[in-house]
Backbone atoms as SQL, in Angstrom:
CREATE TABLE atoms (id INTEGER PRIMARY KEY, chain TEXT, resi INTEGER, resn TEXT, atom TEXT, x REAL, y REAL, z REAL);
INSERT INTO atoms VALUES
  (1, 'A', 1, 'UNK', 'N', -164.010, 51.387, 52.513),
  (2, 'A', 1, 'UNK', 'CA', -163.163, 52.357, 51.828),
  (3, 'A', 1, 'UNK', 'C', -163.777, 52.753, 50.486),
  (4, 'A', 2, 'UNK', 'N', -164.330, 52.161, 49.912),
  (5, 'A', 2, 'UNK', 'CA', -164.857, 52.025, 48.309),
  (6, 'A', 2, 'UNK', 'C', -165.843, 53.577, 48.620),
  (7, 'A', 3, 'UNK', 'N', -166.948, 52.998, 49.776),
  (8, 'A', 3, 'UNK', 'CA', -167.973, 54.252, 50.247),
  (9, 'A', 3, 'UNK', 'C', -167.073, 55.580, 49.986),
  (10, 'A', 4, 'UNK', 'N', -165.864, 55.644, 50.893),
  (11, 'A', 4, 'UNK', 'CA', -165.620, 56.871, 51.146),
  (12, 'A', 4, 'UNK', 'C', -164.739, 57.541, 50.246),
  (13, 'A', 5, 'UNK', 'N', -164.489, 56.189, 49.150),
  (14, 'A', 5, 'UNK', 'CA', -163.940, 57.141, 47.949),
  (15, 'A', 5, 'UNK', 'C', -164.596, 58.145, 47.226),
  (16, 'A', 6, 'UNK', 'N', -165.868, 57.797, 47.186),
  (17, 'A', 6, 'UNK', 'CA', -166.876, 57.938, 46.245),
  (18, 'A', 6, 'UNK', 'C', -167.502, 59.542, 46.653),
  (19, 'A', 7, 'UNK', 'N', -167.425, 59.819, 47.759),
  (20, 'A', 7, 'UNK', 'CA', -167.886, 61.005, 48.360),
  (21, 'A', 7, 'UNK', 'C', -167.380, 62.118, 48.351),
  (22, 'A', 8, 'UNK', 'N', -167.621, 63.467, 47.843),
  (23, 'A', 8, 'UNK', 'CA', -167.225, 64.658, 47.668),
  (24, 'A', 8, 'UNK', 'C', -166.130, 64.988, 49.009),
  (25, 'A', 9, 'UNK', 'N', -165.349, 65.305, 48.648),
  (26, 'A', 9, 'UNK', 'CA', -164.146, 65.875, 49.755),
  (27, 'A', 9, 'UNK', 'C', -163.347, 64.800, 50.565),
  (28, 'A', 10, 'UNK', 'N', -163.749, 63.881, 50.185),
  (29, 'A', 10, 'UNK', 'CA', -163.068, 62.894, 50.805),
  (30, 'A', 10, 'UNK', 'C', -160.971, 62.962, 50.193),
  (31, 'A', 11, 'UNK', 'N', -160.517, 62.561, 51.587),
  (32, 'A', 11, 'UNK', 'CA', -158.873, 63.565, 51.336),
  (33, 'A', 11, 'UNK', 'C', -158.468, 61.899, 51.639),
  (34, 'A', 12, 'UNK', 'N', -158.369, 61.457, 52.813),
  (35, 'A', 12, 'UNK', 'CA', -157.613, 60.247, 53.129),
  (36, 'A', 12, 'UNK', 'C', -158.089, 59.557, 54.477),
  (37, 'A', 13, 'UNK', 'N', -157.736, 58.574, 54.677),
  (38, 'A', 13, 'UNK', 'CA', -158.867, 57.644, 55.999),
  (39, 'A', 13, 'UNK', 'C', -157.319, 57.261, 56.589),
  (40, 'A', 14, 'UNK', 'N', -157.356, 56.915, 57.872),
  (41, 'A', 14, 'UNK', 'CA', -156.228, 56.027, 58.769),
  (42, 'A', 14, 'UNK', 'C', -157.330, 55.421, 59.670),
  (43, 'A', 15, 'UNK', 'N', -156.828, 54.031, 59.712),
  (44, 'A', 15, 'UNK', 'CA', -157.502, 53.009, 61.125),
  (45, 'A', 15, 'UNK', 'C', -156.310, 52.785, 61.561),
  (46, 'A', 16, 'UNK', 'N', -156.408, 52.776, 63.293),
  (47, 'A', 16, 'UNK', 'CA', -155.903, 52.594, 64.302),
  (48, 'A', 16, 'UNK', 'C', -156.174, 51.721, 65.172),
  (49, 'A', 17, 'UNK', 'N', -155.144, 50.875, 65.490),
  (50, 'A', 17, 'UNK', 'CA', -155.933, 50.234, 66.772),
  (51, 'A', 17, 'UNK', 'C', -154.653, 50.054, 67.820),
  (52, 'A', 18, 'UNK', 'N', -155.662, 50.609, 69.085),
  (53, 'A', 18, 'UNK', 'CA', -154.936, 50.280, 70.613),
  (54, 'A', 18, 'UNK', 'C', -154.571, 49.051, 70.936),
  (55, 'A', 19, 'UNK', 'N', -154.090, 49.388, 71.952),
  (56, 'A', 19, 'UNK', 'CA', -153.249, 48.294, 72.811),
  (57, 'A', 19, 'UNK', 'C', -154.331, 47.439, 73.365),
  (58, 'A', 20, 'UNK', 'N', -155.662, 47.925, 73.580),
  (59, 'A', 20, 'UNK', 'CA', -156.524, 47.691, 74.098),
  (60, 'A', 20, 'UNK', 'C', -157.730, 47.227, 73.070),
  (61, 'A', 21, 'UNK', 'N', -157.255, 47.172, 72.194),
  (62, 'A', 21, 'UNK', 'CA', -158.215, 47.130, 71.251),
  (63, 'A', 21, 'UNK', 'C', -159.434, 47.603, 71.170),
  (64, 'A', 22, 'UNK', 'N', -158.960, 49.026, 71.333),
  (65, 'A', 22, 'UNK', 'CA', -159.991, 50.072, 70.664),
  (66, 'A', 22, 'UNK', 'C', -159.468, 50.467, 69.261),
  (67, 'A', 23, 'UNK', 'N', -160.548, 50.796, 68.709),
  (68, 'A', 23, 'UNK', 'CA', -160.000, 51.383, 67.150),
  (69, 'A', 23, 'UNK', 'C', -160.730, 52.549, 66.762),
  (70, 'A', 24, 'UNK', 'N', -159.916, 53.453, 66.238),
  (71, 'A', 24, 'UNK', 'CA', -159.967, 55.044, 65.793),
  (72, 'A', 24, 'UNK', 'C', -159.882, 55.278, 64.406),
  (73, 'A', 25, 'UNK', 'N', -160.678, 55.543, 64.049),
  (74, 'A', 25, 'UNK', 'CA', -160.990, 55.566, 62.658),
  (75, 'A', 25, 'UNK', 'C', -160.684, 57.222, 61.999),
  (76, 'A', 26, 'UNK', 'N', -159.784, 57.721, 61.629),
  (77, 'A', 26, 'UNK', 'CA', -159.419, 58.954, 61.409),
  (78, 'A', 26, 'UNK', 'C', -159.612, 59.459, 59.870),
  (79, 'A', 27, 'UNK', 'N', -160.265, 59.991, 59.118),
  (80, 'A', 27, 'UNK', 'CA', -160.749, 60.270, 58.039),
  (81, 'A', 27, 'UNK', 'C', -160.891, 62.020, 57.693),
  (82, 'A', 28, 'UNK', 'N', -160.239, 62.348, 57.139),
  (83, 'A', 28, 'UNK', 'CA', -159.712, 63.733, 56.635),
  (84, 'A', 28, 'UNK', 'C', -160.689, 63.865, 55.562),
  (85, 'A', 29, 'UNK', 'N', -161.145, 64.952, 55.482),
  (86, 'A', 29, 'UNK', 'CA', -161.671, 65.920, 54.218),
  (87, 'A', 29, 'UNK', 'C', -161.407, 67.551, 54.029),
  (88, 'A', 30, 'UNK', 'N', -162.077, 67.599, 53.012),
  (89, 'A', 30, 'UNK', 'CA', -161.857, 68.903, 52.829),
  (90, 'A', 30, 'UNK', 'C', -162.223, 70.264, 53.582),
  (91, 'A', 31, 'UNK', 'N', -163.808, 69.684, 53.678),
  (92, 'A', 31, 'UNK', 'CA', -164.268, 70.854, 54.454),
  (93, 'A', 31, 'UNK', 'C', -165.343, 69.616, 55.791),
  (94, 'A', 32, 'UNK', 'N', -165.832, 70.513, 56.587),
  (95, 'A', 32, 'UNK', 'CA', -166.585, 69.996, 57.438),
  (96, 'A', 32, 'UNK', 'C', -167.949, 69.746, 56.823),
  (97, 'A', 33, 'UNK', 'N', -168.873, 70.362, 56.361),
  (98, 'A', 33, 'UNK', 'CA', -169.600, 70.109, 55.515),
  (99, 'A', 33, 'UNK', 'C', -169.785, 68.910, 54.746),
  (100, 'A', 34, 'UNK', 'N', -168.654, 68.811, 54.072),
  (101, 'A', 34, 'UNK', 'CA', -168.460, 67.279, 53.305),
  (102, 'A', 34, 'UNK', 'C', -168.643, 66.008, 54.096),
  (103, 'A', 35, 'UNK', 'N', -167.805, 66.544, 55.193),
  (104, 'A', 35, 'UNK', 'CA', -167.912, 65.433, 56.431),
  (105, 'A', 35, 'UNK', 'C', -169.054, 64.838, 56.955),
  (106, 'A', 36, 'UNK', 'N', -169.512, 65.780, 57.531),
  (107, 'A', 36, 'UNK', 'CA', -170.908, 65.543, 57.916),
  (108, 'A', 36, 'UNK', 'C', -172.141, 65.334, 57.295),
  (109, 'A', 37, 'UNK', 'N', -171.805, 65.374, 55.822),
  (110, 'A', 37, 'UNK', 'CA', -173.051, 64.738, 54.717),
  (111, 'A', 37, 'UNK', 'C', -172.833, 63.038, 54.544),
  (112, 'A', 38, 'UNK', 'N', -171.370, 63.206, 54.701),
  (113, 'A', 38, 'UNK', 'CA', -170.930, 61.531, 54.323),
  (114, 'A', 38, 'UNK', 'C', -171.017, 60.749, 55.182),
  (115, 'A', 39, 'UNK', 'N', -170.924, 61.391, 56.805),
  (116, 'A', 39, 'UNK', 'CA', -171.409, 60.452, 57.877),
  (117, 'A', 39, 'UNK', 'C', -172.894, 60.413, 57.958),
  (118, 'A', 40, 'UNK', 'N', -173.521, 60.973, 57.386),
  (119, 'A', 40, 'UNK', 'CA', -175.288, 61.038, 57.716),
  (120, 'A', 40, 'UNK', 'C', -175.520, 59.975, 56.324),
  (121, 'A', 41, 'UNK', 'N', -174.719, 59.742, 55.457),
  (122, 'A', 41, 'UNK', 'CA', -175.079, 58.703, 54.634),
  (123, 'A', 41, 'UNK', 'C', -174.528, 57.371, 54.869),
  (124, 'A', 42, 'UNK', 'N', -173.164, 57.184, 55.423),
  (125, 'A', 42, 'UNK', 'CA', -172.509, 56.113, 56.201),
  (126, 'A', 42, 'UNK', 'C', -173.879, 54.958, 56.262),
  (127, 'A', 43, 'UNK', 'N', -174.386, 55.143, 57.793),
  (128, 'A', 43, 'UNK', 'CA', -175.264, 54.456, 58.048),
  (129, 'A', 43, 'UNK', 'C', -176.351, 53.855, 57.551),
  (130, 'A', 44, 'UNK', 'N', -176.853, 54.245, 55.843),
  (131, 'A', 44, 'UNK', 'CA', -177.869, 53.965, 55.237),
  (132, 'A', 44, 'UNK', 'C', -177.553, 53.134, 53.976),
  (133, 'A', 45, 'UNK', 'N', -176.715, 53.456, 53.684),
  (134, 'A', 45, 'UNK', 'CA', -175.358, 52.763, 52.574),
  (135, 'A', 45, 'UNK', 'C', -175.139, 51.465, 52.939),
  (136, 'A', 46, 'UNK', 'N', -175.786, 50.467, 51.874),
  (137, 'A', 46, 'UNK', 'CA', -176.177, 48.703, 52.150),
  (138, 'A', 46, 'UNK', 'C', -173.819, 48.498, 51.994),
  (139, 'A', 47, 'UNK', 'N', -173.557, 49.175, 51.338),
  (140, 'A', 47, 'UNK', 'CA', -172.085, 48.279, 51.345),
  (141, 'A', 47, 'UNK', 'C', -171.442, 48.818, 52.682),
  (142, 'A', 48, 'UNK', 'N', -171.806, 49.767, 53.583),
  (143, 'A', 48, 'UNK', 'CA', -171.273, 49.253, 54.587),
  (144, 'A', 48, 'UNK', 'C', -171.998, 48.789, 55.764),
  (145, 'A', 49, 'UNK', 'N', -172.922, 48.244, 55.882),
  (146, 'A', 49, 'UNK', 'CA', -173.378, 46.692, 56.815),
  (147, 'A', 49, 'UNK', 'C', -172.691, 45.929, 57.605),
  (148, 'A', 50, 'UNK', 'N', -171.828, 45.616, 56.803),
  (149, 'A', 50, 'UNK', 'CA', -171.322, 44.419, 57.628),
  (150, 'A', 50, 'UNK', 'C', -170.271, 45.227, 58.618),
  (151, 'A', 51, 'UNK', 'N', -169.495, 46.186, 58.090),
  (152, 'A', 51, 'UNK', 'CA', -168.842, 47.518, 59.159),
  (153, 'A', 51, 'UNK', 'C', -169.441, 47.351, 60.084),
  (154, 'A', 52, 'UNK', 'N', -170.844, 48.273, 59.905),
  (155, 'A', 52, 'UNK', 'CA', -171.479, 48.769, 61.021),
  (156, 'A', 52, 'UNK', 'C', -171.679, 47.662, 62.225),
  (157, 'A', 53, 'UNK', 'N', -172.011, 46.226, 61.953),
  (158, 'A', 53, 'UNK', 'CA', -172.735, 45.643, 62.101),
  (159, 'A', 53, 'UNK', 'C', -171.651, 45.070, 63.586),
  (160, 'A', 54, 'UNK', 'N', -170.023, 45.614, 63.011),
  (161, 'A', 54, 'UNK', 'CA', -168.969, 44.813, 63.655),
  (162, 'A', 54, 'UNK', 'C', -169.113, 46.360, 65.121),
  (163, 'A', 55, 'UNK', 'N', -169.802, 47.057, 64.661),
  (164, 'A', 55, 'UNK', 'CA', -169.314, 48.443, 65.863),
  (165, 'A', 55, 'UNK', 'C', -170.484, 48.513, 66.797),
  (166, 'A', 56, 'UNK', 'N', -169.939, 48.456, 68.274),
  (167, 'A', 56, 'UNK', 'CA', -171.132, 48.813, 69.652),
  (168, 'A', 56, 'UNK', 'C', -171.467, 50.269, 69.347),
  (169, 'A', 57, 'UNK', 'N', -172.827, 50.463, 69.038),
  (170, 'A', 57, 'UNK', 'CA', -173.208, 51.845, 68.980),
  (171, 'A', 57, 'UNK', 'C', -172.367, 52.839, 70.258),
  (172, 'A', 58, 'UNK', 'N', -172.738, 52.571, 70.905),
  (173, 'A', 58, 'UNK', 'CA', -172.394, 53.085, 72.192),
  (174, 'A', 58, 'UNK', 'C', -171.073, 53.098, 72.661),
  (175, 'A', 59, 'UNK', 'N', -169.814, 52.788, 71.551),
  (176, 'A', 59, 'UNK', 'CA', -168.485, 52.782, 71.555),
  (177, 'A', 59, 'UNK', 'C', -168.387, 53.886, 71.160),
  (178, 'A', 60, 'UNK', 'N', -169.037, 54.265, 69.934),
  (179, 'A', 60, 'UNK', 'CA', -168.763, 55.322, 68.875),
  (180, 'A', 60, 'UNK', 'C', -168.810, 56.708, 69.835),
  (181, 'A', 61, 'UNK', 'N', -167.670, 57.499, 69.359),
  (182, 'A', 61, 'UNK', 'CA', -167.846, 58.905, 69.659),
  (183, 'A', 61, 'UNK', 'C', -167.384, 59.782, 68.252),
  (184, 'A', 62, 'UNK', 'N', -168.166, 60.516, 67.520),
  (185, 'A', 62, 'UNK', 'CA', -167.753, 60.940, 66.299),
  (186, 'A', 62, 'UNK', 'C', -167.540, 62.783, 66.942),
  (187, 'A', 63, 'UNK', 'N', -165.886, 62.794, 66.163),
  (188, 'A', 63, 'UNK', 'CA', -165.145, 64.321, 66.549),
  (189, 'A', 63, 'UNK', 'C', -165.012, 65.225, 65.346),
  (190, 'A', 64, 'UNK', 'N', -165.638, 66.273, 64.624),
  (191, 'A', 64, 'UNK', 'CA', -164.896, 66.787, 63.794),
  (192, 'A', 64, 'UNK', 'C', -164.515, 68.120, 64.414),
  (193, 'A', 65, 'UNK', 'N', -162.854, 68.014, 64.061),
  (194, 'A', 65, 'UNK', 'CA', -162.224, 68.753, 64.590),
  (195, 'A', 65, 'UNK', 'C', -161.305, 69.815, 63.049),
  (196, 'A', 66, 'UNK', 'N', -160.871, 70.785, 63.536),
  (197, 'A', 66, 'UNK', 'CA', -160.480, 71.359, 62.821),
  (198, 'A', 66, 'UNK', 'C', -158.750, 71.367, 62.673),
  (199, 'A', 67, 'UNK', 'N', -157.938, 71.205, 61.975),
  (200, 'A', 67, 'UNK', 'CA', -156.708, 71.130, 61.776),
  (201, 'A', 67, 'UNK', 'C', -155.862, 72.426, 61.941),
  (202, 'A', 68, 'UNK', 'N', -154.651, 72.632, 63.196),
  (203, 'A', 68, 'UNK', 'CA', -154.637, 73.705, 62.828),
  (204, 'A', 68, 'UNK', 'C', -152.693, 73.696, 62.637),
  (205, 'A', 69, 'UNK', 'N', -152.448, 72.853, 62.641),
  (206, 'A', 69, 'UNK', 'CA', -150.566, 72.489, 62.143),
  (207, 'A', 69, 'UNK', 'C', -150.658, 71.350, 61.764),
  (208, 'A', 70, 'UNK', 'N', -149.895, 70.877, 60.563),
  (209, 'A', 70, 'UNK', 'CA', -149.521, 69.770, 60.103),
  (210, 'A', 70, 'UNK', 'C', -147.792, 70.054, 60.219),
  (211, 'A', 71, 'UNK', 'N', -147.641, 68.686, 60.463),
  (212, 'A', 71, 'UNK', 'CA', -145.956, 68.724, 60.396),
  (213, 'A', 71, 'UNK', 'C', -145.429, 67.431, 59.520),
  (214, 'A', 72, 'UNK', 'N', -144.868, 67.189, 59.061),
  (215, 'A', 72, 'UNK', 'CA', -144.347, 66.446, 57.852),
  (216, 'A', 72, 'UNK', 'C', -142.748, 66.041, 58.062),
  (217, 'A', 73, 'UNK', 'N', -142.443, 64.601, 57.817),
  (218, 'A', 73, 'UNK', 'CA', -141.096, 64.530, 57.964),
  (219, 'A', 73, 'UNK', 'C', -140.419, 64.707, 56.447),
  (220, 'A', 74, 'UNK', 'N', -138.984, 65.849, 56.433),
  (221, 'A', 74, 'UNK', 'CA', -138.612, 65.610, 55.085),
  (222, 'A', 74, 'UNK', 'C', -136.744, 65.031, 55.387),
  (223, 'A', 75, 'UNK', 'N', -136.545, 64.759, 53.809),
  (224, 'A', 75, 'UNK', 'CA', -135.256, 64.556, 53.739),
  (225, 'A', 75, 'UNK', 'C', -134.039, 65.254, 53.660);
C-alpha cells in the first residue's frame, strides 16, 4: 500500500478474496495512463518483493477497465 500511495493518480485500492481463495486486487486511479506507469514499476520496486513473491505469475490477469456508473448508498 505505501508503493501505491506514492504514485501519481493513485484514487483507492480494495483486496478481495473468494470463497475459493482467489484474490482480486481492485485499485482505482485517475486516468489509465497513471495506471499503467505504476504497474510497469510495481514489479521493480524492492518494497514490494515479498507481495510479488506470494503471487503465481500465471494466476495474474491484469484488467484496466473503464468506469462507466458508480452508484453510492445514501441516507
Amino acid at each position: 500500500y505505501t508503493f501505491l500511495k506514492k504514485q501519481q493518480g493513485f484514487i483507492q485500492r480494495q483486496l478481495l478474496k473468494t470463497e475459493k481463495n482467489e484474490w482480486v486486487d481492485i485499485v482505482h486511479w485517475t486516468t489509465e495512463e497513471e495506471a499503467r506507469k505504476a504497474t510497469n514499476k510495481f514489479a521493480t520496486h524492492t518494497s514490494n518483493y515479498p507481495y510479488i513473491l506470494m503471487i503465481a505469475p500465471r494466476s495474474v490477469e491484469k484488467l484496466y477497465l473503464q468506469p462507466t456508473a458508480s452508484y453510492t448508498l445514501t441516507s
